[in-house]
C-alpha positions as a printed NumPy array, in Angstrom:
array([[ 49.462,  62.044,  95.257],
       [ 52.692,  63.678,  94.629],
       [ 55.792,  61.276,  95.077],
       [ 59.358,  62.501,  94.369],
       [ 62.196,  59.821,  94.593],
       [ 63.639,  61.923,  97.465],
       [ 60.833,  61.169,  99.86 ],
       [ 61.357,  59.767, 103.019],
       [ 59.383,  56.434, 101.982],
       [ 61.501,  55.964,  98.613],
       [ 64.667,  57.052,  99.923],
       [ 64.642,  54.079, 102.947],
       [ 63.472,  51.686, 100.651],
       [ 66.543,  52.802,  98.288],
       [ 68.729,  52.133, 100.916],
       [ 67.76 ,  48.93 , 102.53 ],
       [ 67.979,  47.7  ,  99.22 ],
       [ 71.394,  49.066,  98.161],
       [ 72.612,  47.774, 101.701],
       [ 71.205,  44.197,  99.987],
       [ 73.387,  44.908,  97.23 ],
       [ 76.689,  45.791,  98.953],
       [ 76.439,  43.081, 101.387],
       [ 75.916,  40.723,  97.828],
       [ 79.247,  42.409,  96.273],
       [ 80.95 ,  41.396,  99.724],
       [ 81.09 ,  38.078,  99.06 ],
       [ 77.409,  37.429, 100.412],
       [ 74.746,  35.813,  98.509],
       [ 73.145,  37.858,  95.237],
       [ 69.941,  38.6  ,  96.702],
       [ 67.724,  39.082,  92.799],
       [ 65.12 ,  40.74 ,  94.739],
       [ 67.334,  43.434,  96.124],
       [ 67.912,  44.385,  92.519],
       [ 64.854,  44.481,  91.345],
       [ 63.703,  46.439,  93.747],
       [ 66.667,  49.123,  93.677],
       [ 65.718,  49.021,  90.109],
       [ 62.221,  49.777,  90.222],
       [ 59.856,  47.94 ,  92.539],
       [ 60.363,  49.466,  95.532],
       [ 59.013,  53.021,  93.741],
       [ 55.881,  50.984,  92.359],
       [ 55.007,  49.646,  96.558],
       [ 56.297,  53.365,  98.013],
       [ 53.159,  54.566,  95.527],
       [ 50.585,  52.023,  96.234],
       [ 51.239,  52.477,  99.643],
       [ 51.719,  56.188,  99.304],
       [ 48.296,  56.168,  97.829],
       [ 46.617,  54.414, 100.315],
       [ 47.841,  56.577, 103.045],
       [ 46.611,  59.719, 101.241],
       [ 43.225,  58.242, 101.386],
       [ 43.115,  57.346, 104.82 ],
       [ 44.461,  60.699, 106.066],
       [ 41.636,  62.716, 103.952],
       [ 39.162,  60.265, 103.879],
       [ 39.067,  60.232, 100.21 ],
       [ 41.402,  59.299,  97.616],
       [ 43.791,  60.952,  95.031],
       [ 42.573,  62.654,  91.917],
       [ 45.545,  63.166,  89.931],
       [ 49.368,  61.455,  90.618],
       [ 52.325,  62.531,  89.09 ],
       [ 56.222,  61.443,  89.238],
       [ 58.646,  64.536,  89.043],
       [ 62.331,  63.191,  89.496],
       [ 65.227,  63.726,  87.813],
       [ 68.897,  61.64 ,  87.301],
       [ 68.672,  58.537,  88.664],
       [ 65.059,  59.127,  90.098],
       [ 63.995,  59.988,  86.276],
       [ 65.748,  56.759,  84.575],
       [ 63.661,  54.366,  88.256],
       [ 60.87 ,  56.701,  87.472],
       [ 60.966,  55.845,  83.431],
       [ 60.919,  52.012,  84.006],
       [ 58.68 ,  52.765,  86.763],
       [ 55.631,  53.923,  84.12 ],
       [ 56.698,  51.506,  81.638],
       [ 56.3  ,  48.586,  84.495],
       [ 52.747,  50.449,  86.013],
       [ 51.811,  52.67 ,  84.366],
       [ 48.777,  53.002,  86.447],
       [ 50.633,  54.297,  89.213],
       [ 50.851,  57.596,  87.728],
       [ 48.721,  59.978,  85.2  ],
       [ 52.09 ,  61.871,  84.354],
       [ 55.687,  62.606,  84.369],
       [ 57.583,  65.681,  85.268]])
């Protein structure tokens, strides 16, 4: 498995949850889980999922997952492996 922070999975579930955090700065209610996933979450379920996906497509599963991101992406993929680090066996 091979999941950059631009993929289509991690970039819509970086964007619902910065819409979360806008409408919060509006004047709407903080919504804690917005931020937490922004923060890092939402890369740990885009994996799991990710994974599982991978399996079910090629009727086996992943030998070898790494995170390669860099900017933003590298500081969400540096929590990331310090939150589960069983998502990945590396960091690029």
């Amino acid at each position: 498995t091979f999941l950059s922070s631009s993929s289509p999975c991690a970039q819509a579930q970086t964007y619902q949850a910065m819409t979360l955090l806008l409408e919060a700065e509006r004047g709407g209610a903080r919504n804690d889980d917005a931020i937490i996933d922004f923060a890092y979450r939402a890369l740990h379920v885009t994996t799991v999922v990710s994974k599982q996906l991978v399996a079910q497509y090629y009727g086996y599963p992943h030998t070898k997952s790494y995170y390669l991101a860099c900017s933003t992406g590298g500081r969400q993929g540096i929590k990331a492996m310090a939150s589960f680090p069983e998502d990945y066996d590396g960091v690029v």
